[in-house]
C-alpha positions as CSV (number, residue, x, y, z in Angstrom):
1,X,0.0,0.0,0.0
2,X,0.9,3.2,-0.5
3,X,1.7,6.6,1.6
4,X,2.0,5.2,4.8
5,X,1.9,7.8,7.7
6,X,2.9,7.8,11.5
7,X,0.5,6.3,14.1
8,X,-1.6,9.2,15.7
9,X,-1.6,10.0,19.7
10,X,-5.0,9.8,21.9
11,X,-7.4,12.3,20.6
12,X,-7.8,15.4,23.1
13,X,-11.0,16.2,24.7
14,X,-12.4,19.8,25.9
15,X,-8.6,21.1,25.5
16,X,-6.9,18.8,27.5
17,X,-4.5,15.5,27.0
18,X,-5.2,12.5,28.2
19,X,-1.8,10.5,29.3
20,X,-1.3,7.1,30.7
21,X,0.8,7.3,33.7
22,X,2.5,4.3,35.9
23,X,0.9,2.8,39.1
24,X,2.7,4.4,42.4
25,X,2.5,3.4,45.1
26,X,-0.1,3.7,47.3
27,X,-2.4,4.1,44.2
28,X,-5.3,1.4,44.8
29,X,-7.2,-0.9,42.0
30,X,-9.8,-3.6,43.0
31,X,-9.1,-4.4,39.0
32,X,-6.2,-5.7,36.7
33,X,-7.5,-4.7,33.9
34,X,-8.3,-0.9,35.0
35,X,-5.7,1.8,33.8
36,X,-4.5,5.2,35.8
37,X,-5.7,8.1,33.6
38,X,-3.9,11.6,34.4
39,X,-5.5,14.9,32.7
40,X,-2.7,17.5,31.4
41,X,-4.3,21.0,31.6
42,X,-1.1,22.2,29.7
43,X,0.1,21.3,25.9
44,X,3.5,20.4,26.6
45,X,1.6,18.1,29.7
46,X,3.4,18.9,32.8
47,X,0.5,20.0,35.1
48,X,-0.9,16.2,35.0
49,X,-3.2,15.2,38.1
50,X,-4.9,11.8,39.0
51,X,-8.6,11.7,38.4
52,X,-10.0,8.4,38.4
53,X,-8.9,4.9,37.7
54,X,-10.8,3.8,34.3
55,X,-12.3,-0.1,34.1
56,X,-11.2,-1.0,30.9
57,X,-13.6,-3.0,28.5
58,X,-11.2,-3.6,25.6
59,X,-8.5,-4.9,23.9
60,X,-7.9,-0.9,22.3
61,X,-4.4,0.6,23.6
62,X,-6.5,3.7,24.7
63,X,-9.8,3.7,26.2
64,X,-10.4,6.4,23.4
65,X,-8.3,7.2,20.2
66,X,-8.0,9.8,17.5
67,X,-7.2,8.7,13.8
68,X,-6.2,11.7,12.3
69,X,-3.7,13.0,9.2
70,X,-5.0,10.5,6.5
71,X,-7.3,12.3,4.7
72,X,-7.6,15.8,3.5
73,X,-11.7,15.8,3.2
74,X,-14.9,14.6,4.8
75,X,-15.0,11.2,5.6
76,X,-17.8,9.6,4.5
77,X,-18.0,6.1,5.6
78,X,-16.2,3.6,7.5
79,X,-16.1,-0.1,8.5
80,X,-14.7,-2.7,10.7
81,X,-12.7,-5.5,8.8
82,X,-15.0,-9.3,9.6
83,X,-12.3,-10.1,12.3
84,X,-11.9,-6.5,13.8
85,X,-8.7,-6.3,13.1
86,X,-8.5,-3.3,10.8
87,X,-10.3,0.3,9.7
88,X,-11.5,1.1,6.6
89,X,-12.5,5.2,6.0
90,X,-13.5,6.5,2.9
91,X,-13.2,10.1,1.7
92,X,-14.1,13.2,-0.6
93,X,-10.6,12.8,-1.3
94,X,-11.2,10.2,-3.5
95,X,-8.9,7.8,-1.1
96,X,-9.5,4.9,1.2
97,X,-7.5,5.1,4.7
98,X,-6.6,1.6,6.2
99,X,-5.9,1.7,9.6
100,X,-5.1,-1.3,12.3
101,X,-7.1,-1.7,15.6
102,X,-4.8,-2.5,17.5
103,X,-1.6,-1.3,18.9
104,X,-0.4,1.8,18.0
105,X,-3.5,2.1,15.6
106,X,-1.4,3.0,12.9
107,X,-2.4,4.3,9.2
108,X,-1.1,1.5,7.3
109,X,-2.0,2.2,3.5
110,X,-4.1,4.6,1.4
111,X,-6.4,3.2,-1.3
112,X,-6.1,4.9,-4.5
113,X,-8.0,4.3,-7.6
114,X,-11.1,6.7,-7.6
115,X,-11.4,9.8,-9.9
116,X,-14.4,11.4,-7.2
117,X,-15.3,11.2,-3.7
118,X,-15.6,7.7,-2.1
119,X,-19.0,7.7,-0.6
120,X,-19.5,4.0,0.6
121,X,-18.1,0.5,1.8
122,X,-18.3,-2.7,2.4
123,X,-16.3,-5.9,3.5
124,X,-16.4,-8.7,2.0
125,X,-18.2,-11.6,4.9
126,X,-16.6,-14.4,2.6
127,X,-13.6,-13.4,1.0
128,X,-10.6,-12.9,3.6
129,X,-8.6,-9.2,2.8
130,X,-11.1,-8.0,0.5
131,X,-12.8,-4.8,0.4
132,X,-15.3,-3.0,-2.1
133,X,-15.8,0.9,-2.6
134,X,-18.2,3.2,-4.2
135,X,-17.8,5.9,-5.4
136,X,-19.4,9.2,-6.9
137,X,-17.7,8.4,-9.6
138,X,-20.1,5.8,-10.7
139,X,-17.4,2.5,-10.0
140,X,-17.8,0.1,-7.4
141,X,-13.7,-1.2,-6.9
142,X,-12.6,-4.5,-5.1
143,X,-9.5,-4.3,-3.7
144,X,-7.1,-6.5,-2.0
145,X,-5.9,-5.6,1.4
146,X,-3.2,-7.8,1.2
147,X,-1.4,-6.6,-1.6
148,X,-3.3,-3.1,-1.6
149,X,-4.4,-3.4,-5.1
150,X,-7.3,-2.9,-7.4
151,X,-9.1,-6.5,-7.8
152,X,-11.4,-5.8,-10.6
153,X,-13.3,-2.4,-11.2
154,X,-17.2,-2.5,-12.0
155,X,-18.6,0.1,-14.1
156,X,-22.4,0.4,-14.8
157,X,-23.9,3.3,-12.9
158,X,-24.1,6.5,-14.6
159,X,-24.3,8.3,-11.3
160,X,-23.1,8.3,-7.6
161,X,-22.9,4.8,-6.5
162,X,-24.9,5.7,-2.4
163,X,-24.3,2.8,-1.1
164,X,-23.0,-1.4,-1.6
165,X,-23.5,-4.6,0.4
166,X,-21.9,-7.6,0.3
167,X,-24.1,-11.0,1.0
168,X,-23.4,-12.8,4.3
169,X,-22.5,-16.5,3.1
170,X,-23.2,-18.5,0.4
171,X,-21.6,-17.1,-3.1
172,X,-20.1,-13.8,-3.0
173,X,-22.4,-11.5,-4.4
174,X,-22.5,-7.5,-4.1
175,X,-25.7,-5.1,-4.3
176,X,-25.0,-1.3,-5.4
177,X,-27.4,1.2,-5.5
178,X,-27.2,4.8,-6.8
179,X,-28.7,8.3,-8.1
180,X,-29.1,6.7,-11.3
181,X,-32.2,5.2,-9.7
182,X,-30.9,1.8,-10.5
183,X,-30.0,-1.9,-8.3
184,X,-27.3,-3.6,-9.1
185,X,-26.4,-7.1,-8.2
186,X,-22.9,-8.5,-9.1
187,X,-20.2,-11.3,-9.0
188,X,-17.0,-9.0,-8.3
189,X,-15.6,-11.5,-10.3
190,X,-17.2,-10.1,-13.9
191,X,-17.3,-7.3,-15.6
192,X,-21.5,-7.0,-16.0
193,X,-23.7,-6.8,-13.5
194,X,-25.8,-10.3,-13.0
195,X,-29.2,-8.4,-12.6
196,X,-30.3,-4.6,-12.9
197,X,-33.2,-3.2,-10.9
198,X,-35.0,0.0,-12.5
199,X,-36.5,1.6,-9.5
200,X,-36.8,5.3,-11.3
201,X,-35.6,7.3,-8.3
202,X,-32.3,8.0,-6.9
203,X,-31.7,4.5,-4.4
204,X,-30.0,5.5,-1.2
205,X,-29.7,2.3,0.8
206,X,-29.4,-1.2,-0.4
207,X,-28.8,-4.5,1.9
208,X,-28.7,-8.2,1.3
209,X,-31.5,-10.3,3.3
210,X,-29.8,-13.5,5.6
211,X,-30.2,-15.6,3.0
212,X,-29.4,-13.4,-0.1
213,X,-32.8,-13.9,-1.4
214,X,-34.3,-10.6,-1.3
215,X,-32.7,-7.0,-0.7
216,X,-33.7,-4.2,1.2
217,X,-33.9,-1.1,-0.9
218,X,-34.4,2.5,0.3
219,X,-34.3,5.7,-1.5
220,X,-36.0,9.2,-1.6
221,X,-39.3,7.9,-1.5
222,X,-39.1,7.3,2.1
223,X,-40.3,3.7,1.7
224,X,-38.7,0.9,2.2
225,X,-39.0,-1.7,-0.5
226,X,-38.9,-5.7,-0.4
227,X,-37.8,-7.1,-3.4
228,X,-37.8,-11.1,-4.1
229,X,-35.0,-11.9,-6.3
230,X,-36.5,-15.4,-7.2
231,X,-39.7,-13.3,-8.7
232,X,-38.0,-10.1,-9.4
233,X,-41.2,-8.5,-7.6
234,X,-42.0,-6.3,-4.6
235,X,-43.0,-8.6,-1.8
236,X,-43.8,-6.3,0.7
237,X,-43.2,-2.2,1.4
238,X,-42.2,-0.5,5.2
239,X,-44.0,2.5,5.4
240,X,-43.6,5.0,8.4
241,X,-40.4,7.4,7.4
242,X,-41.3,10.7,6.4
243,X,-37.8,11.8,4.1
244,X,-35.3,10.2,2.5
245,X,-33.8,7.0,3.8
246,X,-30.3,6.8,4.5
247,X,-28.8,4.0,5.7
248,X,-30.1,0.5,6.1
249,X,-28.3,-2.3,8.3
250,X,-29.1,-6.0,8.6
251,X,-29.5,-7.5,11.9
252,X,-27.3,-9.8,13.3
253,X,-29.6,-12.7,13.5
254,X,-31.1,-11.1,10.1
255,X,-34.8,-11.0,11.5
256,X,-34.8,-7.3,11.8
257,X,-33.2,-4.5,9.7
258,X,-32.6,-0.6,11.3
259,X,-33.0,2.2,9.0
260,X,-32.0,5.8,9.3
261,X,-34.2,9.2,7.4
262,X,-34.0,12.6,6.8
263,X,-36.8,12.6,9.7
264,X,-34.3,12.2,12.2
265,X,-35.5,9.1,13.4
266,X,-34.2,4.7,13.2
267,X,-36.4,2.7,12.9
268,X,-36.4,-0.9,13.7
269,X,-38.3,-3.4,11.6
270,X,-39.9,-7.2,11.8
271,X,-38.6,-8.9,8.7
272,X,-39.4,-12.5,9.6
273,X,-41.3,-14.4,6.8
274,X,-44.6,-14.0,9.1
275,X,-47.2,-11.0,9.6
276,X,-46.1,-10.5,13.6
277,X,-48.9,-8.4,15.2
278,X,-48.3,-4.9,16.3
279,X,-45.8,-4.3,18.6
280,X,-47.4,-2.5,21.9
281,X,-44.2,-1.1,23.0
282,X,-44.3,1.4,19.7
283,X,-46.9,3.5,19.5
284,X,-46.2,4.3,16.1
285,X,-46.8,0.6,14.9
286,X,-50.4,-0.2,14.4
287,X,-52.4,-2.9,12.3
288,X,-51.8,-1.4,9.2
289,X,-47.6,-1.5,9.6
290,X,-47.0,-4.6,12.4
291,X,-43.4,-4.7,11.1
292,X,-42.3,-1.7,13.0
293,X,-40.8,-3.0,16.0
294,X,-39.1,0.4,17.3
295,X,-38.6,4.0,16.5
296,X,-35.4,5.2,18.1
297,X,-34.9,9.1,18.4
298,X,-32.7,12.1,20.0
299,X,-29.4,12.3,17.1
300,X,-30.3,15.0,14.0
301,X,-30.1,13.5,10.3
302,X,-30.8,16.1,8.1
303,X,-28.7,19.4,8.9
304,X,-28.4,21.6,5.8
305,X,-25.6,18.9,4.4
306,X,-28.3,16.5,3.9
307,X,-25.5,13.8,4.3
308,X,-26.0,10.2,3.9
309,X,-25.9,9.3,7.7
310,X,-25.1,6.0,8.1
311,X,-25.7,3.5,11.9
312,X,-25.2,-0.4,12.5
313,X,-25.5,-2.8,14.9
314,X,-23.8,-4.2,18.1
315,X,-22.7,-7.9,17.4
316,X,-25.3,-9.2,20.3
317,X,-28.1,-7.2,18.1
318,X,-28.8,-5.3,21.8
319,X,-28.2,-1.9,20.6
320,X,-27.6,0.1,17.5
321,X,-25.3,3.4,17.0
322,X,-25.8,6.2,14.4
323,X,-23.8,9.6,13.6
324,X,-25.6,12.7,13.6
325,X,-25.8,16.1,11.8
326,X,-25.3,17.2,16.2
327,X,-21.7,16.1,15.6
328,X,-22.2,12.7,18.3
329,X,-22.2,9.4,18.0
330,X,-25.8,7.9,19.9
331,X,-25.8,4.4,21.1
332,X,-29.7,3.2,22.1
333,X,-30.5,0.0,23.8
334,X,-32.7,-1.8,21.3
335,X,-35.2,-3.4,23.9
336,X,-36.2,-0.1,25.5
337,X,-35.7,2.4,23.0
338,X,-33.3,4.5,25.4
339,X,-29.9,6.5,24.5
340,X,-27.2,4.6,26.7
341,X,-24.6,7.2,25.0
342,X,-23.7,10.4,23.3
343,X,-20.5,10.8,22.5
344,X,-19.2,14.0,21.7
345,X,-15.8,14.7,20.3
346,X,-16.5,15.4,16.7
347,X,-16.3,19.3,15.0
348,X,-18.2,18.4,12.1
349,X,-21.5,15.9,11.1
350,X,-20.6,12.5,12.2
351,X,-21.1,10.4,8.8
352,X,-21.2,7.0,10.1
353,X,-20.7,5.0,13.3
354,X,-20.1,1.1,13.5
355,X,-19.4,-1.2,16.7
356,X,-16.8,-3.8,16.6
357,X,-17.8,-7.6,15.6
358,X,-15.9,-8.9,18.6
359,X,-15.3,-6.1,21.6
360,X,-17.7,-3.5,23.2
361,X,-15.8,-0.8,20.4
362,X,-17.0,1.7,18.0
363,X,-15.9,3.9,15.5
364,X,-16.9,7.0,14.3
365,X,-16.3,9.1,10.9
366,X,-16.9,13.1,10.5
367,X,-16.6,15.6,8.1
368,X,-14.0,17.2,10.4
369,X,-11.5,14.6,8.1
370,X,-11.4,12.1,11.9
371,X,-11.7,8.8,13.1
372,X,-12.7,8.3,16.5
373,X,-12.4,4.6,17.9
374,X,-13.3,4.1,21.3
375,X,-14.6,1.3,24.1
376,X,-18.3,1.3,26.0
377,X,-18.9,-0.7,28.7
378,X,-20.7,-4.3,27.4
């Protein structure tokens, strides 16, 4: 890979450094895994005083990190590799940063190949090392991350490629969706796509069902559509947003899906092959839409950007984190609808927020050109 950069230090918060400091003695700590935290009111960090001794949750090398120095542009998106070893970001500046998890957290390659802004990614849940980009150029690119290379690049789209999703198991297959108002499905292994979807409107969310048999599509319609492959039909619509759909994630058990709008609201929807009744819990859901199981609010979507804000899942499927126009990452427990967190720390929009497959981790991209990876308690 390319342009490798230096490793960059613990992020600062409100104007002061956080630095690790040595046990003395005398210090007290009913737990081996907690770590002495010392703020420095000073930059050159010489007024440092105790605060509190910090339980540790992770594997991370700070209990919060900065990645910073990679890009020169917003960030737009940005995704845990399947083992959670590595960071992928991708940028307005027409790069991909790769960064590792662990350790120093280093910036270990840029991605080059775009001629526009890279807007959207996704790991591959089959292939080990690779990785697939979209981009407002119109190319979807699969790249090795062991040799840093361009795969095979998929042209199609005549417009910004919004989002792409890789299938789960079975044959690798990728779904891209655009402004063109067009679904694609592919092999990344040819050049054509294996199916085209005319939906007629600009698509702004796409995702692959558990089983790869249907995909999730969402776009400025605020209506999320259904679609059977096998029949190559609608087989059922999710009403209930009032904008433009953003983001849509797959559940980890792949019964549910969350979706993010324009209305600043996540919703949380039933997509089990039954009719469940209305969930009681939701006031929102009601005979006529039983598959809304939750409507999460308190993080702003919109903003005048209108930015395709992205959210995911914890690996247990317990709760669900989303950026925000507000500049904070929100973490809701799924069960009762409440915001566990809001993390602050971002100067611009917060584009996209995922969790870790493995730890209780997330990370964060902004507009502000950051990274911010840091642990919650489980």
């Amino acid at each position: 890979m390319a342009e490798k950069r230096k490793s960059s230090p613990p992020i600062s918060y409100r104007e002061a450094s956080l630095v690790k400091r040595q046990r003395q003695a005398g210090d007290y700590d009913d737990a081996a895994s907690s770590q002495q935290i010392a703020i420095a009111s000073s930059k050159d960090g010489q007024d440092k005083g105790l605060i509190r001794s910090v339980k540790r949750t992770s594997s991370l090398s700070h209990p919060i990190l900065g990645l910073t120095g990679a890009h020169t542009s917003e960030i737009f998106d940005v995704k845990f590799s399947r083992d959670g070893s590595r960071i992928a970001a991708a940028s307005a500046d027409r790069t991909i940063s790769i960064w590792s998890v662990y350790g120093e957290c280093a910036n270990i390659g840029q991605l080059k190949g775009h001629s526009k802004a890279v807007t959207c990614l996704a790991f591959s849940n089959t292939i080990s090392d690779a990785l697939y980009s979209g981009s407002a150029d119109g190319t979807i690119i699969a790249w090795s991350l062991a040799t840093g290379e361009k795969q095979r690049r998929l042209r199609g789209h005549r417009a910004i490629v919004n989002c792409v999703s890789a299938t789960r198991s079975g044959p690798e297959l990728l779904v891209s969706a655009s402004d063109d108002g067009q679904v694609m499905i592919w092999d990344p292994q040819a050049k054509e796509p294996l199916d085209v979807l005319d939906v007629g409107y600009p698509v702004t969310a796409v995702a692959f069902s558990e089983d790869s048999s249907q995909i999730y599509v969402g776009g400025i319609d605020n209506q999320i559509h259904i679609y059977d492959l096998t029949r190559k039909a609608i087989a059922l619509t999710l009403r209930g947003h009032l904008d433009t759909i953003t983001s849509i994630s797959l559940s980890p058990s792949g019964s549910h899906i969350l979706s993010t709008s324009f209305d600043d609201s996540l919703r949380i929807w039933d997509v089990r092959p039954f009719a469940p009744e209305p969930n009681p819990a939701d006031p929102s859901a009601n005979a006529a839409n039983p598959r809304l199981y939750r409507t999460l609010r308190g993080t702003t979507f919109g903003g005048f950007e209108n930015l395709l804000i992205k959210a995911g899942w914890s690996a247990d499927g317990e709760k669900v984190v989303a950026g925000g126009a507000d500049r904070t990452c929100t973490i809701w427990d799924v069960e009762s609808a409440a915001i566990l967190y809001k993390l602050p720390g971002h100067r611009g929009t917060c584009t996209a927020a995922v969790f870790h497959p493995k730890e209780p981790v997330v990370v964060s991209c902004s507009t502000d050109t950051t990274l911010l990876l840091g642990e919650i308690d489980p």
